[in-house]
NUVOTI-315878 format. One line per 10 residues: number of its first residue (from 0); their letters; for each residue x, y, z of C-alpha. Coordinates in Angstrom, 2 decimals. Example, Ala and Ser with C-alpha at 12.3 -4.5 7.8 and 13.67 -1.06 7.14 Angstrom:
BEGIN
0 = as = 12.30:-4.50:7.80  13.67:-1.06:7.14
This chain:
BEGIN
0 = xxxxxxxxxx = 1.83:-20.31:14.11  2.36:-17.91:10.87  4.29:-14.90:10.89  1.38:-12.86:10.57  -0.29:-14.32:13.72  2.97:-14.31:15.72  3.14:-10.76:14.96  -0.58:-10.02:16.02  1.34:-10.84:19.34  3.78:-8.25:19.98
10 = xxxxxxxxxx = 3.35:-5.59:22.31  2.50:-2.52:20.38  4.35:-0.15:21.77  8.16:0.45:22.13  9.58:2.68:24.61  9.29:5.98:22.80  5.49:5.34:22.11  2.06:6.05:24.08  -1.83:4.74:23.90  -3.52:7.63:23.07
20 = xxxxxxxxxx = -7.43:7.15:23.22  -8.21:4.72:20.16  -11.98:4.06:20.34  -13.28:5.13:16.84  -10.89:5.15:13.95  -11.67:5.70:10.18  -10.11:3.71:7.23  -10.13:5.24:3.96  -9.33:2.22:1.68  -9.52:-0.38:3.79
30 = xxxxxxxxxx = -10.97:-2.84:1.18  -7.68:-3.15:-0.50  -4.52:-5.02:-0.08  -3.11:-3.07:3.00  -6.52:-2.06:4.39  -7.54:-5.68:4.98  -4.02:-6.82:6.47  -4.90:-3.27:8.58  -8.19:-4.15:9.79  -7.02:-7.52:10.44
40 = xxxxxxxxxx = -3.91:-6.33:12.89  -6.91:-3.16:14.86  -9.07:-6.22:15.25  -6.53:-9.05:16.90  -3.87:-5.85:18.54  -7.43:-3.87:19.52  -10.95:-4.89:19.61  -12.52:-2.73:21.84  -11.36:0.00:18.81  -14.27:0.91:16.57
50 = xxxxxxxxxx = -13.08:0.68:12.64  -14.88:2.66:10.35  -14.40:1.39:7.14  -16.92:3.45:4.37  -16.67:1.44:0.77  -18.84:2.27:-2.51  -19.55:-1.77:-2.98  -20.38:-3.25:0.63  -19.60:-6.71:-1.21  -15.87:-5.97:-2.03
60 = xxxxxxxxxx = -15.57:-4.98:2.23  -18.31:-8.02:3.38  -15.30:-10.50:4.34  -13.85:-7.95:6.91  -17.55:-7.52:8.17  -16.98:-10.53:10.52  -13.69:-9.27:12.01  -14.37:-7.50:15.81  -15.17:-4.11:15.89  -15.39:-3.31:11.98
70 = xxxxxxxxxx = -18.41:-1.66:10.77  -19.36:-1.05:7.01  -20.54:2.04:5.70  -21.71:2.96:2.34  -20.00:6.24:1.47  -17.78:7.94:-1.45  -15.31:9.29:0.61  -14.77:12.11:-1.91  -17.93:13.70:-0.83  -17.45:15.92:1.17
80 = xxxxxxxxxx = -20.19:15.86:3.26  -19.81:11.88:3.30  -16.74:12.17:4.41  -17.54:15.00:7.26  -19.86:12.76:8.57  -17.73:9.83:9.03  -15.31:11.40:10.69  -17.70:12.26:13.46  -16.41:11.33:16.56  -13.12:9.73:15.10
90 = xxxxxxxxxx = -10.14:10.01:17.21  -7.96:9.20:13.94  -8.19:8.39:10.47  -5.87:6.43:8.10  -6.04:7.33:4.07  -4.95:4.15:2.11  -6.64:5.69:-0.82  -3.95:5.46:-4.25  -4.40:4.22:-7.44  -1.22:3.09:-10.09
100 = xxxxxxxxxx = -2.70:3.38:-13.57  -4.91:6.34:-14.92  -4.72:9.72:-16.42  -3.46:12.91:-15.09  -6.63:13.80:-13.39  -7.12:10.33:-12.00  -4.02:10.84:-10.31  -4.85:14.57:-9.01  -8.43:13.24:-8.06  -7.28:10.65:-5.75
110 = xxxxxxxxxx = -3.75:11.88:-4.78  -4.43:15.57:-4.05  -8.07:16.35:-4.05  -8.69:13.73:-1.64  -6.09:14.56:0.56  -7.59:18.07:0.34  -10.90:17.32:1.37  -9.66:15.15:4.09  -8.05:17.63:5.65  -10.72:19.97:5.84
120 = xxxxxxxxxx = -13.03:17.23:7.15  -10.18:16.67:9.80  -9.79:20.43:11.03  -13.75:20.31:11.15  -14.53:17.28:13.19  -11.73:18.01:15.32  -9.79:14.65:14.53  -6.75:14.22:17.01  -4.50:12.16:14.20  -3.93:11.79:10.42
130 = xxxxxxxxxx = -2.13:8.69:9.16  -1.63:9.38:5.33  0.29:6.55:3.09  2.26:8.35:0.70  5.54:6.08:-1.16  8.95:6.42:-1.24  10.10:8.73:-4.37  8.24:11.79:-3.44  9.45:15.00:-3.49  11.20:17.94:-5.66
140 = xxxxxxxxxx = 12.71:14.86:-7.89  8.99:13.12:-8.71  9.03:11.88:-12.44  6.03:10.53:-12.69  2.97:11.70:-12.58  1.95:9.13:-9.91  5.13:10.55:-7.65  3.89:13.90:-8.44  0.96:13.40:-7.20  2.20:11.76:-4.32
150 = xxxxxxxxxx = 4.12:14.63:-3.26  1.23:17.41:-3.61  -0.70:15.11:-1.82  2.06:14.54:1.22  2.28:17.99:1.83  -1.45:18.86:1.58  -1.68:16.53:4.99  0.73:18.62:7.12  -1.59:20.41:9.20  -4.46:18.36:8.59
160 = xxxxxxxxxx = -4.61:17.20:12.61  -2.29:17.85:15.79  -0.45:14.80:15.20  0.44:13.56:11.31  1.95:10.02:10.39  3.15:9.77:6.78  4.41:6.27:5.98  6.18:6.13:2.67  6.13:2.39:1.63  8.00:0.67:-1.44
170 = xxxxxxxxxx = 6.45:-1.73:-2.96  4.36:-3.89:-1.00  4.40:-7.78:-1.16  2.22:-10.74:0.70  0.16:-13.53:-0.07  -2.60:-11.15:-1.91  -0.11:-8.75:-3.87  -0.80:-7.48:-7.69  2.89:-7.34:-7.86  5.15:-10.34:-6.96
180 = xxxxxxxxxx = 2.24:-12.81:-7.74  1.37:-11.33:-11.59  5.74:-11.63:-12.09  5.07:-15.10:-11.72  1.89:-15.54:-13.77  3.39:-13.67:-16.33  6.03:-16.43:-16.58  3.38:-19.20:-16.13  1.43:-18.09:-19.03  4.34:-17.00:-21.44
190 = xxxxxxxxxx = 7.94:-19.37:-22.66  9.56:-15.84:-22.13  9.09:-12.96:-20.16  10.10:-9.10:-22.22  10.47:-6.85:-18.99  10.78:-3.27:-19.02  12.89:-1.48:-16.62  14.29:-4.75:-15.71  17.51:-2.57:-14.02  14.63:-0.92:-11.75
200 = xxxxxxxxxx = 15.04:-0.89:-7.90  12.71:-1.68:-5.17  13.33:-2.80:-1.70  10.13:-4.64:-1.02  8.18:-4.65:2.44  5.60:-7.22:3.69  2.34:-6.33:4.08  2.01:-7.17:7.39  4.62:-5.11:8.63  2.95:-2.06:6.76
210 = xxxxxxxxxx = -0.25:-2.99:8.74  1.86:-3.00:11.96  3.72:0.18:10.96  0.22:1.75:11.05  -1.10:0.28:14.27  2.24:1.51:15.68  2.21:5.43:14.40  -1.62:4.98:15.49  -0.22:4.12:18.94  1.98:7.57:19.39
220 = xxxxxxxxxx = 1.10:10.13:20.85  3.29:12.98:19.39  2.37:16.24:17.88  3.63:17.53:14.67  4.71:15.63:12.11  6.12:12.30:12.15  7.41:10.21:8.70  8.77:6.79:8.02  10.26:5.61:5.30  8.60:1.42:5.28
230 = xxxxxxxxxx = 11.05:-0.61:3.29  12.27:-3.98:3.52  16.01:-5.63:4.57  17.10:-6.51:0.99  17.33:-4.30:-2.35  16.45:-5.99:-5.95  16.29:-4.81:-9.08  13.08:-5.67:-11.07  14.74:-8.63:-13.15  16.24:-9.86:-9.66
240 = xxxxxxxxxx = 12.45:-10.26:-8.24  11.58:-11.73:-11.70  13.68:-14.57:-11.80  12.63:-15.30:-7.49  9.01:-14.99:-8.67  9.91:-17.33:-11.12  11.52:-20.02:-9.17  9.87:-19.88:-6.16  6.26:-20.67:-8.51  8.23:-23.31:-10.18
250 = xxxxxxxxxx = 7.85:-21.27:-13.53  11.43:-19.85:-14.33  11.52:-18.48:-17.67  14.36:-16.82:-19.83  14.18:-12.57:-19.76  14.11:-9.95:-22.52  15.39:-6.69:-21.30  13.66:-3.82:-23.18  15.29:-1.33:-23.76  13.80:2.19:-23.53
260 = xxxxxxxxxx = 11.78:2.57:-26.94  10.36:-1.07:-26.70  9.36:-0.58:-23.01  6.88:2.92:-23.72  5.78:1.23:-26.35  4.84:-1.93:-24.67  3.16:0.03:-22.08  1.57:1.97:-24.35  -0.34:-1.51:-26.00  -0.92:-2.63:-22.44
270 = xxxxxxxxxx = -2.43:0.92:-21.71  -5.36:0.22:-24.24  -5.64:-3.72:-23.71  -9.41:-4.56:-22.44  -9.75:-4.80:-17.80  -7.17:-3.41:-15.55  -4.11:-2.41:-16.80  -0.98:-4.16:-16.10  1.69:-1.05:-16.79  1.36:2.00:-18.58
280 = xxxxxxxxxx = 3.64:5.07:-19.16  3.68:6.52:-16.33  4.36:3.53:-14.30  7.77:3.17:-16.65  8.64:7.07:-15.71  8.09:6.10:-12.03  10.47:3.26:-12.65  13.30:6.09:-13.10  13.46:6.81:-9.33  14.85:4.01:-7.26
290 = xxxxxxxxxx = 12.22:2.58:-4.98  14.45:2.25:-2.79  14.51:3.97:1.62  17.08:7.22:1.31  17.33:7.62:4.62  15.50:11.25:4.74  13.42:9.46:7.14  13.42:7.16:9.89  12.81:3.44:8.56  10.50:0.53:10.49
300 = xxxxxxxxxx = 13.60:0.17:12.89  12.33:3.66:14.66  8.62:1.73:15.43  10.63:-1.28:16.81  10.08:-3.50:13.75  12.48:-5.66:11.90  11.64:-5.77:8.44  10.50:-9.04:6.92  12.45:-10.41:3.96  10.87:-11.51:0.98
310 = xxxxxxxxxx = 12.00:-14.83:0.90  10.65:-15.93:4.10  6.79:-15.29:2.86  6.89:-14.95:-0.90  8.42:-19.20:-2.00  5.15:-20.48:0.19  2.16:-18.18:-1.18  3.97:-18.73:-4.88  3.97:-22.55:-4.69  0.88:-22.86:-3.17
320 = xxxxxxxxxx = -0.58:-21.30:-6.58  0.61:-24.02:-9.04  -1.73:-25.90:-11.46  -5.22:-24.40:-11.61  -4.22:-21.57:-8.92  -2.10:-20.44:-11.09  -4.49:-17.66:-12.74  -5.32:-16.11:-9.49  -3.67:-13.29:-9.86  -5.43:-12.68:-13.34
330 = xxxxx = -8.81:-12.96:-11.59  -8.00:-11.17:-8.80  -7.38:-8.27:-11.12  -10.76:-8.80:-12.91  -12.75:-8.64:-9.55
């Protein structure tokens, strides 16, 4: 039995938690990395639950069409009115919605508009919970604009419903990450790998327990409200997971440390390289605050979860992508 599916087996509630009615719940993002490992852990922990999950392209969502209880909807959840009406009759709603890369805008469309609109949609349907996805970083010490943005967007969601989960992830890793996976490409493709803000922190959580993080705030029923910091056992600095990326896909390669001037400017090339960008700017700036749990919020430990470590998931997906597989992650980011 995986991991994954020996976790689709634990009871979902610990003793501070109740099962608040669950029939209908809406997933903003659920196409992407965390919204399919969500839908995935409503469907095996909950099939009698009704997932709403509205997408712009039905054919990036049609794999989770088969999974109990998910239903597809065509909708841009930045309508308004799309989004009013898909909230009908929801008892909660989880925004996944974020982006990385973009401009200042791109990050104030999806970071704080979005979160605006949601709320009002909330406070008009009548929705009973809110589970937003913010990051760890936010707040009065943002230096990015994607922390910024984060943080506006946090505390638009505070009275959005009578109960509010924020879960503020670091960076997320599993068998389809954009993160851990294109570290090792990177060193499959190249005899050398330059990395910028190699001295950067992160304390990186499994996807999975994200996914059950969310089934688990979904699962209280407390008002006001309630944030967790989701961050794994184990702290590493950005060369650290570099060099495990790197041995664990057989594809170890020697590091160049940029230093400051070399890193803005390398993101700045990558910034206007053709297809989805692999770091810009801003992502550098965000590099500034550690990624790391500081404790201003309870951690997985307060939803009865033991965090994951890396090294008992990551070795197995990365040597299962050797030879051919290799590129994966490069077509997975031109899908």
């Amino acid at each position: 039995m995986t991991a994954a599916a020996a976790r689709a087996d634990l009871p979902a509630d610990t003793p501070s938690i109740s099962a608040p009615r669950l029939s209908r719940v809406v997933v903003l993002g659920g196409s992407g990395f965390v919204g399919r490992a969500l839908c995935r852990r409503l469907a095996a922990a909950s099939p009698a639950t009704t997932v709403v999950l509205p997408t712009r392209r039905l054919g990036h969502a049609q794999a989770l069409a088969v999974l109990p209880g998910v239903q597809l909807r065509l909708a841009d959840v930045h309508d308004p009115a799309a989004l009013a009406s898909l909230l009908e009759g929801a008892d909660a709603v989880v925004n996944l919605v974020a982006i990385l890369h973009g401009r200042p805008a791109d990050f104030e469309r999806v970071h704080v508009a979005l979160p605006r609109t949601l709320v009002a949609a909330c406070r008009a349907a009548g929705t009973g919970q809110l589970l937003h996805v913010s990051a760890l970083g936010v707040g009065p010490l943002a230096c990015s604009n994607y922390l910024r943005s984060k943080t506006a967007g946090e505390a638009l969601v505070a009275d959005a419903a009578p109960s509010v989960s924020v879960l503020r992830p670091s960076v997320i890793f599993g068998a389809e990450d954009r993160f851990i996976r294109l570290l090792a490409a990177l060193q499959a493709l190249a005899p050398v790998l330059p990395l910028a803000g190699s001295d950067a922190r992160f304390q990186p959580v499994w996807v999975e327990d994200v996914a059950d993080a969310v089934w688990r705030l979904l699962r209280r029923k407390a008002p006001g409200v309630h944030r967790v910091e989701a961050a794994g056992p184990q702290v590493f600095t950005l060369s650290a997971l570099a060099r495990l990326a790197g041995q664990w896909s057989g594809h170890a390669r020697p590091q160049i440390a940029l230093p400051a001037g070399l890193a803005r400017l390398q993101a700045l090339l990558m910034e206007h390289l053709p297809g989805p960008a692999l770091m810009s700017r801003d992502n550098i700036d965000s590099m500034q605050q550690p990624n790391v749990a500081s404790g201003a919020a309870p951690g997985l430990d307060s939803l009865g979860l033991a965090a994951t470590p890396i090294e008992a998931v990551m070795p197995a997906v990365l040597s299962a992508h050797e030879g051919p597989a290799r590129l994966d992650a490069w077509r997975a980011r031109r899908d």
